[in-house]
Predicted model as a PDB file, atoms N, CA, C, CB and O in Angstrom, pLDDT in the B-factor column:
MODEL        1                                                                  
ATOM      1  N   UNK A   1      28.392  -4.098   1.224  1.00 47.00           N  
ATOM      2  CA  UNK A   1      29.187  -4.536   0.086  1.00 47.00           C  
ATOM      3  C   UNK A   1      30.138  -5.624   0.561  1.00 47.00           C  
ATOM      4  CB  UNK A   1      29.967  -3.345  -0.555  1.00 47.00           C  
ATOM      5  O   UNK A   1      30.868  -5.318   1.503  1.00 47.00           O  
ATOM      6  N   UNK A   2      30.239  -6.826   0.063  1.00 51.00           N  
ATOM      7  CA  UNK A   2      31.011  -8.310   0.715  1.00 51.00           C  
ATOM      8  C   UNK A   2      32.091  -8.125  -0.758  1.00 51.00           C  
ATOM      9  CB  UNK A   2      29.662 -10.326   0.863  1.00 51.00           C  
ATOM     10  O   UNK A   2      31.893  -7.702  -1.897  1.00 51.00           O  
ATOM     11  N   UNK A   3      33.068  -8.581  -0.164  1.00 57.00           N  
ATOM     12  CA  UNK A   3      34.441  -8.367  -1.264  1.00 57.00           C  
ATOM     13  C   UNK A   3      34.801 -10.010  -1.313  1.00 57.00           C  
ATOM     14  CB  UNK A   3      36.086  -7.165  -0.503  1.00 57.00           C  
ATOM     15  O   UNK A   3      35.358 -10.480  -0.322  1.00 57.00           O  
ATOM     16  N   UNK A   4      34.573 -10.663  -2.157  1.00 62.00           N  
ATOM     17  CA  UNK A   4      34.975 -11.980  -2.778  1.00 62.00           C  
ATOM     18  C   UNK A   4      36.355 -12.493  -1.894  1.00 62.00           C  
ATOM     19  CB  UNK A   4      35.320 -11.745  -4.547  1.00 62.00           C  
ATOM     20  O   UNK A   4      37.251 -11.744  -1.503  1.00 62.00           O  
ATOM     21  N   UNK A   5      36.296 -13.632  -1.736  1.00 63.00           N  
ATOM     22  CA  UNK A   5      37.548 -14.202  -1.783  1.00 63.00           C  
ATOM     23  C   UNK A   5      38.621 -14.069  -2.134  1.00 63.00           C  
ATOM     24  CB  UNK A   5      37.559 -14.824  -2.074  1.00 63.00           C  
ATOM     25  O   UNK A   5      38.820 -14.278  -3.330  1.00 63.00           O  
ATOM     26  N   UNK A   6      39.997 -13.598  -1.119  1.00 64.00           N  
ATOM     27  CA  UNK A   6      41.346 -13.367  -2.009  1.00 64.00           C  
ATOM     28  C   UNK A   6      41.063 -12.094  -2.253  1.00 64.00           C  
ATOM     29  CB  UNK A   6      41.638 -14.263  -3.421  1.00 64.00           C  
ATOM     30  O   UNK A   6      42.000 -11.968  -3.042  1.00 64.00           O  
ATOM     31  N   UNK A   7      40.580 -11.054  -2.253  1.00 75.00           N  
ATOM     32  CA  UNK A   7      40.768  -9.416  -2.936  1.00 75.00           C  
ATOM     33  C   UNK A   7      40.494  -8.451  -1.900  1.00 75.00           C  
ATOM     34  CB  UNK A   7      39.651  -9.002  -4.251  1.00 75.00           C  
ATOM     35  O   UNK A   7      40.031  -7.311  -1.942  1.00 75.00           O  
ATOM     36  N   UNK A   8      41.074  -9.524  -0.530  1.00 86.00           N  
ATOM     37  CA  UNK A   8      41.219  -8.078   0.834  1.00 86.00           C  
ATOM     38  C   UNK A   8      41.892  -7.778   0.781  1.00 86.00           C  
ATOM     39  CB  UNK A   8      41.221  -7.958   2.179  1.00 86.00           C  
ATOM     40  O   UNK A   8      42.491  -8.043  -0.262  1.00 86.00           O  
ATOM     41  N   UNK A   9      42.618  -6.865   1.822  1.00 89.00           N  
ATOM     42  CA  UNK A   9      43.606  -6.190   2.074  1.00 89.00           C  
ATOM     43  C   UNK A   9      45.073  -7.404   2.217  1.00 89.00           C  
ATOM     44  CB  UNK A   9      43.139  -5.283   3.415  1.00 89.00           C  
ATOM     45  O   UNK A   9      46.039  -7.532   1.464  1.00 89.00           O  
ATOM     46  N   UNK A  10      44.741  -8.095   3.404  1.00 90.00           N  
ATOM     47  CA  UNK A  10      46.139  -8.729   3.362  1.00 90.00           C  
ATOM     48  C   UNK A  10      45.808  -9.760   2.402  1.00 90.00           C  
ATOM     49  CB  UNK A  10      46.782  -9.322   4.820  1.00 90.00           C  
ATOM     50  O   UNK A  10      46.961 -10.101   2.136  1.00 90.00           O  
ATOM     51  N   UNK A  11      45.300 -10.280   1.904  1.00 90.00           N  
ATOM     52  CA  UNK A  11      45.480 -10.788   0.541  1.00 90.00           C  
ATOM     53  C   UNK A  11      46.286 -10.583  -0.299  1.00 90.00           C  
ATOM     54  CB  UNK A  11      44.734 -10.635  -0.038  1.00 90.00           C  
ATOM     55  O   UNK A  11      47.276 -11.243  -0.615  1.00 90.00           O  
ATOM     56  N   UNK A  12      45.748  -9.322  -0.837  1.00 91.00           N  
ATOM     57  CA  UNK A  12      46.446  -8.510  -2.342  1.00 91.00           C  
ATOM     58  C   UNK A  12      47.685  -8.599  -1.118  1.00 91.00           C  
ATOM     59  CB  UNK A  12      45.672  -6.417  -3.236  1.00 91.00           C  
ATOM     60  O   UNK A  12      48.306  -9.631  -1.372  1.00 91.00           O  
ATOM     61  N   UNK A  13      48.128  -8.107  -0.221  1.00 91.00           N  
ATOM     62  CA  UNK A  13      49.495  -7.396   0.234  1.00 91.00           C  
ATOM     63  C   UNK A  13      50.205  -8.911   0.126  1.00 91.00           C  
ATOM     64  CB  UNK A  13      49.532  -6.447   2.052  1.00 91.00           C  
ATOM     65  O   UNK A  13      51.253  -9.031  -0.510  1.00 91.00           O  
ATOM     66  N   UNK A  14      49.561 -10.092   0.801  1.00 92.00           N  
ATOM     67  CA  UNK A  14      50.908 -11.315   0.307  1.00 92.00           C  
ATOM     68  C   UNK A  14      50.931 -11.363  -0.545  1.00 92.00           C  
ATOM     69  CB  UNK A  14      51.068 -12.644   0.508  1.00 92.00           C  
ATOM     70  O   UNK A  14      52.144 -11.376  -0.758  1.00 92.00           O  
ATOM     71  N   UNK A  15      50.181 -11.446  -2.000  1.00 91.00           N  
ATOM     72  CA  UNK A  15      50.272 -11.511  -2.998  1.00 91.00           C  
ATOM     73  C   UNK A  15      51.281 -10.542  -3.630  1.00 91.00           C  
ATOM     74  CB  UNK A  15      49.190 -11.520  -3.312  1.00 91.00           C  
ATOM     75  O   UNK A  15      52.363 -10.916  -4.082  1.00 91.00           O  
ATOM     76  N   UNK A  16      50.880  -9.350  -3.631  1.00 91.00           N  
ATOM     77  CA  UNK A  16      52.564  -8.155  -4.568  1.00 91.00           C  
ATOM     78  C   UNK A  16      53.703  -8.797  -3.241  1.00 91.00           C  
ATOM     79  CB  UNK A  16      52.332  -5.204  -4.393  1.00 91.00           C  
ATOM     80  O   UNK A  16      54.823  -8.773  -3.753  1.00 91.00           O  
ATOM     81  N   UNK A  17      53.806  -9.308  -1.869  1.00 91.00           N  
ATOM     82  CA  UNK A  17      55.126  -9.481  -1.163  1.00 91.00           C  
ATOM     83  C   UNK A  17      56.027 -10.822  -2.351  1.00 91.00           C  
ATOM     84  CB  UNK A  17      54.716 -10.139   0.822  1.00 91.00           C  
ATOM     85  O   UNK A  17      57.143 -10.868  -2.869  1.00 91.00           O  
ATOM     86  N   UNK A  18      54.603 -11.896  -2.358  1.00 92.00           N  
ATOM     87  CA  UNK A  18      54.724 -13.274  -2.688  1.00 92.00           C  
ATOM     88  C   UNK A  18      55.657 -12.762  -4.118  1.00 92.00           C  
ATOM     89  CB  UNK A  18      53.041 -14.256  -2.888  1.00 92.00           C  
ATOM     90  O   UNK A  18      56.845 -13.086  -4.154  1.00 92.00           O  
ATOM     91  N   UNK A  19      55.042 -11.936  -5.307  1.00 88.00           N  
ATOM     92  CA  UNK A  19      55.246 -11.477  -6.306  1.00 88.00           C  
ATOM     93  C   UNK A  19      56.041 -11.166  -6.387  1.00 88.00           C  
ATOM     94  CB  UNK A  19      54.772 -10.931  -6.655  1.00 88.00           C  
ATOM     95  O   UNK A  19      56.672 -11.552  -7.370  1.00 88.00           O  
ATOM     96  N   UNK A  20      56.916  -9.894  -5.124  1.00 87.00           N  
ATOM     97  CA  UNK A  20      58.191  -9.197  -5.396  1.00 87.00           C  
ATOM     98  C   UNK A  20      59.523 -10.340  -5.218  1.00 87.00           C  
ATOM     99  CB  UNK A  20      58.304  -7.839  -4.257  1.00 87.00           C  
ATOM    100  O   UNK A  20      60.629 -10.248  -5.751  1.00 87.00           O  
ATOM    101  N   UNK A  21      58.960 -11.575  -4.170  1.00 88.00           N  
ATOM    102  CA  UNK A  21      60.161 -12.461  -3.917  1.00 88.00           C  
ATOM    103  C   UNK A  21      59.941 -13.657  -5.223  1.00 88.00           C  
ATOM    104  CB  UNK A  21      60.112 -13.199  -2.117  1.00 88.00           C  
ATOM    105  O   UNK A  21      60.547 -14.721  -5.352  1.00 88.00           O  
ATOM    106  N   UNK A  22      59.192 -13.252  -5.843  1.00 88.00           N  
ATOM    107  CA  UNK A  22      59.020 -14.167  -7.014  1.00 88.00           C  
ATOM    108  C   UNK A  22      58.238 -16.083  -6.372  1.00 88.00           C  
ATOM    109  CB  UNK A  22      60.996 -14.250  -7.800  1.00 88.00           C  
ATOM    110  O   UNK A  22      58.236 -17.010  -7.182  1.00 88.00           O  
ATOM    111  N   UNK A  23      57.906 -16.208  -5.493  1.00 91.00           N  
ATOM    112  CA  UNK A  23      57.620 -16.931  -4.505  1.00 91.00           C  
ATOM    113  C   UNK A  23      56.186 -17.634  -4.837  1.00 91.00           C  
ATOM    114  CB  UNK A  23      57.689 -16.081  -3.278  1.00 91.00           C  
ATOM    115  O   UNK A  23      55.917 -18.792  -4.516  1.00 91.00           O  
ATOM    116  N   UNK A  24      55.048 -16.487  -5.737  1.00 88.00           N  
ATOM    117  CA  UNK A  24      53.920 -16.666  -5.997  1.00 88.00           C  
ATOM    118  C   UNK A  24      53.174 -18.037  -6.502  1.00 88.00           C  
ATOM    119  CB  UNK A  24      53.837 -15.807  -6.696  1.00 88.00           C  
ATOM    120  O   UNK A  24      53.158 -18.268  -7.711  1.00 88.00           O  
ATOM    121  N   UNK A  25      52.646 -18.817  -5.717  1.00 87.00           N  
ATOM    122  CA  UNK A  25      51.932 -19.932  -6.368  1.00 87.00           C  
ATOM    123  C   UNK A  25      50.876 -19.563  -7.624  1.00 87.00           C  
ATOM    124  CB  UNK A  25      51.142 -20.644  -5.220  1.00 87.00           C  
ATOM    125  O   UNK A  25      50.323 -18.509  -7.942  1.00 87.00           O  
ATOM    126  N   UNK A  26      50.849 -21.118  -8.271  1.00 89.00           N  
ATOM    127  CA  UNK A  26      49.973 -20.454  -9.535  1.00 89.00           C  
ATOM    128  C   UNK A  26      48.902 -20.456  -9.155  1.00 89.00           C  
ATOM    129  CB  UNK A  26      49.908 -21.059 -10.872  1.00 89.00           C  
ATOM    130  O   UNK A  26      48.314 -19.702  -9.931  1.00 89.00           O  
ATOM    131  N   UNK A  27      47.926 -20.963  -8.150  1.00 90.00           N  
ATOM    132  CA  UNK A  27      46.873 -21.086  -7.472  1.00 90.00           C  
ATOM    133  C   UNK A  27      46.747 -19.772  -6.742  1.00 90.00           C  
ATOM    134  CB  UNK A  27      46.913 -22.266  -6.667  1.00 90.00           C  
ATOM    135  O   UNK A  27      45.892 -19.944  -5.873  1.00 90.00           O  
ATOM    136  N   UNK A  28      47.111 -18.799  -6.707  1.00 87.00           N  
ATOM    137  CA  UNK A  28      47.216 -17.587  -5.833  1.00 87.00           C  
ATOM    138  C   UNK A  28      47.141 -16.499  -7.029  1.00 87.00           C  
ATOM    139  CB  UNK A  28      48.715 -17.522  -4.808  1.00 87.00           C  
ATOM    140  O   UNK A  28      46.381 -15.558  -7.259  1.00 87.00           O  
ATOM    141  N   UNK A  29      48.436 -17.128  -7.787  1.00 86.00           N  
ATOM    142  CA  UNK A  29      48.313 -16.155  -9.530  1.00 86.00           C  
ATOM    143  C   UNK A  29      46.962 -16.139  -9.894  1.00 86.00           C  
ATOM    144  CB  UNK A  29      49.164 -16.956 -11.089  1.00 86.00           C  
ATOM    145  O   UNK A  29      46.316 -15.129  -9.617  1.00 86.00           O  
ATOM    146  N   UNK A  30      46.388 -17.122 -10.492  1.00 88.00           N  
ATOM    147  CA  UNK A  30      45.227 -17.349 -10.962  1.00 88.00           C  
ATOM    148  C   UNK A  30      44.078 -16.551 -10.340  1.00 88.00           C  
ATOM    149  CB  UNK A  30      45.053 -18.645 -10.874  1.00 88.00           C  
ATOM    150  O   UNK A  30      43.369 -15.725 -10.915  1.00 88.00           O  
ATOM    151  N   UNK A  31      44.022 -16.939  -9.077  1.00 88.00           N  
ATOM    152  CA  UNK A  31      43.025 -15.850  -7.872  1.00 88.00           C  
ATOM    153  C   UNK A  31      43.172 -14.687  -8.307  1.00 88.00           C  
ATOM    154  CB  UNK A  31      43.472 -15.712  -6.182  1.00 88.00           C  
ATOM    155  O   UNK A  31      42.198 -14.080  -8.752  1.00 88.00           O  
ATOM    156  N   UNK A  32      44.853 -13.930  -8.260  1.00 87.00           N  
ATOM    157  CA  UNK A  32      44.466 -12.498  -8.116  1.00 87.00           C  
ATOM    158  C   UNK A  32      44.357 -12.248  -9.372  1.00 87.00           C  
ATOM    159  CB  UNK A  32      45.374 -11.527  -7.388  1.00 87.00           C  
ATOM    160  O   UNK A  32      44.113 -11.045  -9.460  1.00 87.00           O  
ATOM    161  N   UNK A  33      44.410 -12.787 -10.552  1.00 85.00           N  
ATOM    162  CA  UNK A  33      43.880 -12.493 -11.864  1.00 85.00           C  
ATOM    163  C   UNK A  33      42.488 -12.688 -12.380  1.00 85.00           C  
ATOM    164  CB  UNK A  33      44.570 -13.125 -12.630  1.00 85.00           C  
ATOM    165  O   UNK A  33      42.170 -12.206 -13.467  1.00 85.00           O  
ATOM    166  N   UNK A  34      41.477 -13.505 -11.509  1.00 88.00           N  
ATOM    167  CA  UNK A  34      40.542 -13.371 -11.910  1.00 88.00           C  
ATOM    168  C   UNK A  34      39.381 -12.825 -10.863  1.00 88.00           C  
ATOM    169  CB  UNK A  34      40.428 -14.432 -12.497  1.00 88.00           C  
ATOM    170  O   UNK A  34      38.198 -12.796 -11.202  1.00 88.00           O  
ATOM    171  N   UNK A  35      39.770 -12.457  -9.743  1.00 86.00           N  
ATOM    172  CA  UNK A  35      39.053 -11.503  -8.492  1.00 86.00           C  
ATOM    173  C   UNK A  35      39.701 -10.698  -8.385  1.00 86.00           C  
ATOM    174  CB  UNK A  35      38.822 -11.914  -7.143  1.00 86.00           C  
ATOM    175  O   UNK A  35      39.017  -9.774  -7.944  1.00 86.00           O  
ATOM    176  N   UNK A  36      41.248 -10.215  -8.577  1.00 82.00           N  
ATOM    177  CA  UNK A  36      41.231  -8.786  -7.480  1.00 82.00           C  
ATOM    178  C   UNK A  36      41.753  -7.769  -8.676  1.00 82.00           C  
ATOM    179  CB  UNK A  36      42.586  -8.846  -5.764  1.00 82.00           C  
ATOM    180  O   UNK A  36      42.162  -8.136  -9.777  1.00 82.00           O  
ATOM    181  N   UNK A  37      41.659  -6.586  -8.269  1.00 87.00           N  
ATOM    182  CA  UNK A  37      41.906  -5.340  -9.376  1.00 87.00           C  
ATOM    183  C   UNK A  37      42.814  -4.634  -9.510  1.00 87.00           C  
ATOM    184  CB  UNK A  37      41.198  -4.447  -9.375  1.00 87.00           C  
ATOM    185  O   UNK A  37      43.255  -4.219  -8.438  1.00 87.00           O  
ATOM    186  N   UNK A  38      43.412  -4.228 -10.547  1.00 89.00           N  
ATOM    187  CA  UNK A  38      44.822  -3.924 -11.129  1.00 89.00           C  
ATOM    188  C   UNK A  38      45.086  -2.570 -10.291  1.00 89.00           C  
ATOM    189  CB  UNK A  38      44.871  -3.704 -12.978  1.00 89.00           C  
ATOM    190  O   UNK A  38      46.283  -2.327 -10.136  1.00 89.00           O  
ATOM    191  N   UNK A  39      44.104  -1.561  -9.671  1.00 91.00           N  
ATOM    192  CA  UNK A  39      44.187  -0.839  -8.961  1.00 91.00           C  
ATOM    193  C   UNK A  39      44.805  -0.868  -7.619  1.00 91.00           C  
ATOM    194  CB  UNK A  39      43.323  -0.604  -9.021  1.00 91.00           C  
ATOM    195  O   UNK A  39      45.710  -0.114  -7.263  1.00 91.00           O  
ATOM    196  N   UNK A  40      44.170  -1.934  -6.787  1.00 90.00           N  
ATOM    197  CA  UNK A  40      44.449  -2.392  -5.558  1.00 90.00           C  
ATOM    198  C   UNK A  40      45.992  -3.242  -5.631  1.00 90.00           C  
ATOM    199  CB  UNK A  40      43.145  -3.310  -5.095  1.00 90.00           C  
ATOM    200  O   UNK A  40      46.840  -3.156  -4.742  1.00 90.00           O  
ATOM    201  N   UNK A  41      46.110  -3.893  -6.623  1.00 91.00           N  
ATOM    202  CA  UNK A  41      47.470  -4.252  -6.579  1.00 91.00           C  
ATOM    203  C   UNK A  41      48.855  -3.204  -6.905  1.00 91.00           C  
ATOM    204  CB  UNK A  41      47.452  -5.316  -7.496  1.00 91.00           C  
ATOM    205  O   UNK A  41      50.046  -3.255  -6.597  1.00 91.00           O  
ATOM    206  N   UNK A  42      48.051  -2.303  -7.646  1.00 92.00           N  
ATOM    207  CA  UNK A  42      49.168  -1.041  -8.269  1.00 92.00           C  
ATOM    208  C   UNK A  42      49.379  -0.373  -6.696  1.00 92.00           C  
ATOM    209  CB  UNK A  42      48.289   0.415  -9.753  1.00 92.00           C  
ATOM    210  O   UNK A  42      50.441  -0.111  -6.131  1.00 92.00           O  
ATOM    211  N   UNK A  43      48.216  -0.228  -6.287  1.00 93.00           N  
ATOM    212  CA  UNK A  43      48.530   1.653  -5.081  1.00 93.00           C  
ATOM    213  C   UNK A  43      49.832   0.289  -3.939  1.00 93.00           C  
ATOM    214  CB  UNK A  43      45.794   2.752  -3.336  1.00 93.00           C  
ATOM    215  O   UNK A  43      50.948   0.468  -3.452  1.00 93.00           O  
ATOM    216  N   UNK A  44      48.997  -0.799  -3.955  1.00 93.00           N  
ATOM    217  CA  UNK A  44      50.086  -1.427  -2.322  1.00 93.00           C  
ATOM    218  C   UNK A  44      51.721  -1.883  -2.937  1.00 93.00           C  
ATOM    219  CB  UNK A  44      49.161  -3.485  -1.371  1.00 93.00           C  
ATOM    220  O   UNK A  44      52.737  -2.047  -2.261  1.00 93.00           O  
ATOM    221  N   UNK A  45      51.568  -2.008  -4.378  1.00 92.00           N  
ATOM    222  CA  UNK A  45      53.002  -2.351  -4.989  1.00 92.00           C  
ATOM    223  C   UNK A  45      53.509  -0.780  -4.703  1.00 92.00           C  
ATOM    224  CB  UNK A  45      53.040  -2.977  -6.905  1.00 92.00           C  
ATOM    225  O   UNK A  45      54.222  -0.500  -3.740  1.00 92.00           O  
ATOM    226  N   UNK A  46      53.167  -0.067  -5.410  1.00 95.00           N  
ATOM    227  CA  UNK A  46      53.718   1.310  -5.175  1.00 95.00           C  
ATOM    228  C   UNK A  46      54.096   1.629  -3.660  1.00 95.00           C  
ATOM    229  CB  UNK A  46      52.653   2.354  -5.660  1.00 95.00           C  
ATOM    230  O   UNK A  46      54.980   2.474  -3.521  1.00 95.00           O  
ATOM    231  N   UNK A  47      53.878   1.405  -3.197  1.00 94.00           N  
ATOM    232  CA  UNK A  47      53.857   1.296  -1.599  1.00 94.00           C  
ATOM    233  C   UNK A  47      55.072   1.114  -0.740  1.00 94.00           C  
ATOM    234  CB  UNK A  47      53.073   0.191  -1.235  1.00 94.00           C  
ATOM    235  O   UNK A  47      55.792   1.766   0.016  1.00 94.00           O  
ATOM    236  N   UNK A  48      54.921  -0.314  -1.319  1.00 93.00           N  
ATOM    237  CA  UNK A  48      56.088  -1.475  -0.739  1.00 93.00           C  
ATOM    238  C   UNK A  48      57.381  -1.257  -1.419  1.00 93.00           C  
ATOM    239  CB  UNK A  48      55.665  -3.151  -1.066  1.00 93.00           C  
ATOM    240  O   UNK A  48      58.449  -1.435  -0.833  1.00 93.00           O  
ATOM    241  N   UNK A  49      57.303  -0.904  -2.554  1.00 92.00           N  
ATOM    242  CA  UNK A  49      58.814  -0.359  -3.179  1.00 92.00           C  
ATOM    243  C   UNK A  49      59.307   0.842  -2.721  1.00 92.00           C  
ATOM    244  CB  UNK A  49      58.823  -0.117  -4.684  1.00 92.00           C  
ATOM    245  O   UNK A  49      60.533   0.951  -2.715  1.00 92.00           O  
ATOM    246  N   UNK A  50      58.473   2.009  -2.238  1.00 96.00           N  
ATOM    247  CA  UNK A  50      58.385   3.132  -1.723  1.00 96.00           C  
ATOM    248  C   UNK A  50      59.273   2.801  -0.404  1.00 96.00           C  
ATOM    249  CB  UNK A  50      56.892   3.615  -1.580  1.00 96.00           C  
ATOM    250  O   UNK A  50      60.433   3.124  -0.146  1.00 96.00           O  
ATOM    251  N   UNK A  51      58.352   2.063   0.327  1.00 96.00           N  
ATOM    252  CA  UNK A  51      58.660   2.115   1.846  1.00 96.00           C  
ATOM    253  C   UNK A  51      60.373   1.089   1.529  1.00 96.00           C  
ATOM    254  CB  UNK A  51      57.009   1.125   3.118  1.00 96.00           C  
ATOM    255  O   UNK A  51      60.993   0.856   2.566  1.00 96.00           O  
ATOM    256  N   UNK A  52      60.910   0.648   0.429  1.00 94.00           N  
ATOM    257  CA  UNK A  52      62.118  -0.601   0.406  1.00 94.00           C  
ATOM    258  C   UNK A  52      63.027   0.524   0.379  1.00 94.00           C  
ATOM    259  CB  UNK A  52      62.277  -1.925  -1.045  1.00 94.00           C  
ATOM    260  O   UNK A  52      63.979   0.744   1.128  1.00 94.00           O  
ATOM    261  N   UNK A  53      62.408   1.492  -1.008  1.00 96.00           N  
ATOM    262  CA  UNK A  53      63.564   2.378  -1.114  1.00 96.00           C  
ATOM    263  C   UNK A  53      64.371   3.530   0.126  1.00 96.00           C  
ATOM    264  CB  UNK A  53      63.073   3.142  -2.203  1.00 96.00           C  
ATOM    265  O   UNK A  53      65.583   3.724   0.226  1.00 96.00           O  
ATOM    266  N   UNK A  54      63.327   4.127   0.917  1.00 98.00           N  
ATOM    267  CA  UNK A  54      63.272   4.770   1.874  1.00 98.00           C  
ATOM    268  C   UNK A  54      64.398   3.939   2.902  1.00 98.00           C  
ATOM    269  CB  UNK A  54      61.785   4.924   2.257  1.00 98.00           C  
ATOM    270  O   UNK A  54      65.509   4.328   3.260  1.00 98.00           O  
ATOM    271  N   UNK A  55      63.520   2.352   3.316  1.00 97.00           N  
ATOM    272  CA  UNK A  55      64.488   1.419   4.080  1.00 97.00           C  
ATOM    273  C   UNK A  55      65.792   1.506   3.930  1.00 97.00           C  
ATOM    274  CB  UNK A  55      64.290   0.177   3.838  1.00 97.00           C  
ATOM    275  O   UNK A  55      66.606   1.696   4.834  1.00 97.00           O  
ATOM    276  N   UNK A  56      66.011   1.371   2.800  1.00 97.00           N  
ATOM    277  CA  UNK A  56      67.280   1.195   2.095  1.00 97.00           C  
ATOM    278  C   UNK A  56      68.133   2.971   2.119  1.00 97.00           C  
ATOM    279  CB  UNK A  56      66.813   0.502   0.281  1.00 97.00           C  
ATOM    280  O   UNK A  56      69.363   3.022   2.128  1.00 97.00           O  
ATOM    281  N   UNK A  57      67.636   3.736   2.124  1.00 96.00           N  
ATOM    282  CA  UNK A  57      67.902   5.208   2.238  1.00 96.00           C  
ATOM    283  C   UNK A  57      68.642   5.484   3.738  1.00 96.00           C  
ATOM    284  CB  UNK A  57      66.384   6.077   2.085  1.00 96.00           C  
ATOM    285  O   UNK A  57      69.698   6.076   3.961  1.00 96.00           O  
ATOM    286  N   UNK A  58      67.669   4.815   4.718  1.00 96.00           N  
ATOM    287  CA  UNK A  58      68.093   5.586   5.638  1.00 96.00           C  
ATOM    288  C   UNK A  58      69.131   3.843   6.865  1.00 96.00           C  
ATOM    289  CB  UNK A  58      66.288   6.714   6.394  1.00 96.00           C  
ATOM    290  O   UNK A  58      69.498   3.777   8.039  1.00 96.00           O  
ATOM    291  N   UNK A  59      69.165   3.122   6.011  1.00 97.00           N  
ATOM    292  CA  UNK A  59      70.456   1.990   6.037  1.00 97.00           C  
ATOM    293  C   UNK A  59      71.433   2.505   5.684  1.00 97.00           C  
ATOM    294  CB  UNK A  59      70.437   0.788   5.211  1.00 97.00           C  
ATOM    295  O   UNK A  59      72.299   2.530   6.558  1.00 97.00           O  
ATOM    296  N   UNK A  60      71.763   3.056   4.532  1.00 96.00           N  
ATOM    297  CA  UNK A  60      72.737   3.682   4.004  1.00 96.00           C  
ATOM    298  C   UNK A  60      73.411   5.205   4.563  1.00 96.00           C  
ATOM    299  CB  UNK A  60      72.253   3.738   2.785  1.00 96.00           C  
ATOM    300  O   UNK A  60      74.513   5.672   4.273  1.00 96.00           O  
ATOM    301  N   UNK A  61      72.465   5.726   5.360  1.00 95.00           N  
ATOM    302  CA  UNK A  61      72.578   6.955   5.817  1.00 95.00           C  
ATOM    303  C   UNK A  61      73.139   6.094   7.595  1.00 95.00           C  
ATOM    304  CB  UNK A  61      70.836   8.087   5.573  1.00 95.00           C  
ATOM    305  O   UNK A  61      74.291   6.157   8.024  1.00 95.00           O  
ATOM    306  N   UNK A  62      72.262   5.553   8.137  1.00 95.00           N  
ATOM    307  CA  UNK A  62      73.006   4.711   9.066  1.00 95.00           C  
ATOM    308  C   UNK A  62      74.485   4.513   9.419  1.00 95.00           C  
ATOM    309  CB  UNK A  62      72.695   3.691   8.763  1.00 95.00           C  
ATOM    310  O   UNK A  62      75.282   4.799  10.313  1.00 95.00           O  
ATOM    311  N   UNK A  63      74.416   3.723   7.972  1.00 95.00           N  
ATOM    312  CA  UNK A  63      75.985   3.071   8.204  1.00 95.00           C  
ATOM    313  C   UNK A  63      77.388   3.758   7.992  1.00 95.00           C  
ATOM    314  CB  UNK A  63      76.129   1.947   7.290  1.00 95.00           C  
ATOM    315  O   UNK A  63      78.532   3.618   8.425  1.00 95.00           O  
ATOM    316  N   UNK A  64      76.415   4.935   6.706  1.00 93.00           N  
ATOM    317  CA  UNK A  64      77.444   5.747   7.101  1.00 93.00           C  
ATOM    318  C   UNK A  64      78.059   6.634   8.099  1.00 93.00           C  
ATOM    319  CB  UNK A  64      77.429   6.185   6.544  1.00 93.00           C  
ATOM    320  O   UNK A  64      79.271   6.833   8.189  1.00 93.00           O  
ATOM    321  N   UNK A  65      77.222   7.115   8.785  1.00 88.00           N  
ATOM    322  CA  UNK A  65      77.124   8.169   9.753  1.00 88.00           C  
ATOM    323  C   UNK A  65      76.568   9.712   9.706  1.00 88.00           C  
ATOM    324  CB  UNK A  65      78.268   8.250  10.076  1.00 88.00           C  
ATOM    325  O   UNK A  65      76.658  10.673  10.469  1.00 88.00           O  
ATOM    326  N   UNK A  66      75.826   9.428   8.181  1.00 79.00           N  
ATOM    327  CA  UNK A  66      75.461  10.376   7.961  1.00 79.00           C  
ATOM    328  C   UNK A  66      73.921  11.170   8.894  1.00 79.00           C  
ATOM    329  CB  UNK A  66      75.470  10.089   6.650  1.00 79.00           C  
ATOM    330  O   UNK A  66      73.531  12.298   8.592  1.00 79.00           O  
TER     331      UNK A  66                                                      
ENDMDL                                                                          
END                                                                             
């Protein structure tokens, strides 16, 4: 099974990074809207906000001294 252009792994992942910093070219937009799948972009977005919030959890637990 060969997976198209633009709809690998680190693909989709610059793409939701590119996305979250708002950064996204429209030439990249366009790609992941017409090759890659709303699935694969949902589970690694879910992901990356996951792993920010956590970041951000244990920064805060850090600095405090907790």
């Amino acid at each position: 099974m060969s997976q198209q252009p633009g709809t690998g792994f680190w693909s989709v992942l610059m793409s939701v990074v590119a996305g979250v910093f708002g950064v996204q070219s429209d030439k990249n937009y366009e790609r992941d809207f017409t090759k890659g799948t709303f699935v694969s972009f949902l589970i690694i977005g879910i992901f990356l906000v996951a792993m920010m919030v956590v970041s951000l959890m244990m920064f805060v637990k850090w600095l405090t001294g907790y």
